[in-house]
N, C-alpha and C positions, 0 to 999 in steps of 0.2 A: 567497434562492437564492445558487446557489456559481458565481464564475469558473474555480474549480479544476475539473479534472478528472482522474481515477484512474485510469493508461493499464496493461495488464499484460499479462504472457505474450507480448510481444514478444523478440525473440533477445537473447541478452547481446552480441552483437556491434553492435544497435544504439547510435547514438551523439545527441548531444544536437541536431545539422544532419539528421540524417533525420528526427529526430522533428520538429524547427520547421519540414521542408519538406511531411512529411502533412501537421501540422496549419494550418500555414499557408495552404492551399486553403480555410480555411474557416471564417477568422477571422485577427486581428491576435494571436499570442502572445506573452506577454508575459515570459513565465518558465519554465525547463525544468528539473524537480529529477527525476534517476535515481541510485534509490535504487544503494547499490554496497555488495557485502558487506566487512565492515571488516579479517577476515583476507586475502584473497586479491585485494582490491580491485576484484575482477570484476562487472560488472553483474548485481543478482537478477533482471530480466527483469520490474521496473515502474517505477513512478514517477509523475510529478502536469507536468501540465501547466497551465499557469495562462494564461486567455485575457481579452481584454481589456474584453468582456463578457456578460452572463449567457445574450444572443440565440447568441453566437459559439459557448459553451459547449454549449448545448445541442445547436445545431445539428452543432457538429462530436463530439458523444456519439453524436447518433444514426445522424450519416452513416459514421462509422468503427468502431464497434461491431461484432465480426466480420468485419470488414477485415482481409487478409491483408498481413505485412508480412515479409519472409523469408522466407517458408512456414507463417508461421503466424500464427491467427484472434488477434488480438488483443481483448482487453475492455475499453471504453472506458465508463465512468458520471461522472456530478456527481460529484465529493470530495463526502460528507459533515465535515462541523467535527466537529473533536476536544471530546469534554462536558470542560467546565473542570474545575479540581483539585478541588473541593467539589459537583458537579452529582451527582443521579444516587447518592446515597451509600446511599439505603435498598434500591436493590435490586443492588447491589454487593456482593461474597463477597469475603471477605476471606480471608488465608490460612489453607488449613485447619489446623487443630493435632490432630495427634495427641500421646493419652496416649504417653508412655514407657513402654515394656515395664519391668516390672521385673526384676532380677539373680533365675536362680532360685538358692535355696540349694543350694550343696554339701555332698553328702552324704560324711558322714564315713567313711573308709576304717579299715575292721576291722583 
């Protein structure tokens, strides 16, 4: 099981002290990473909170799950782990390729 947990659809105005003070009621946190888009630097409105153990985590997944934070129902679940670089390859797609059109011939002018 995961200490992380995948907090989302909170405001962009939330900050990384609001988020340790919900979760804080309901467990020791330990770590707070909010995701920020890299053009405009703004909050995307998730990110992973990582608690200090697997009881805290759960507990606090399902006490804030639908929890309103600004006005709005936030979604709180376990982080599932990332399948490593080689996991998982046989049912993996890979980029599709299309054939190239080919050139049509031009037609010679009379």
């Amino acid at each position: 099981m995961s200490r992380k947990l995948f907090v989302a659809n909170f405001p962009y105005s939330t900050g990384e002290e609001s988020l340790r003070e919900l979760f804080g009621q309901h467990g020791l946190v330990e770590e707070i990473k909010i995701i920020y888009d890299r053009e405009t630097g703004r909050s995307r409105g998730f990110g992973f909170v990582m608690m200090e153990t697997e009881e805290e985590c759960v507990h606090a997944a399902e006490a804030l799950n639908g929890a309103e934070v600004g006005g709005r129902p936030i979604a709180v679940r376990v982080a599932e782990p990332r399948p490593s670089a080689g996991a998982d390859v046989e049912h993996r797609q890979g980029p599709k390729r299309f054939a190239l059109a080919r050139p049509r011939a031009r037609r010679q002018r009379e």
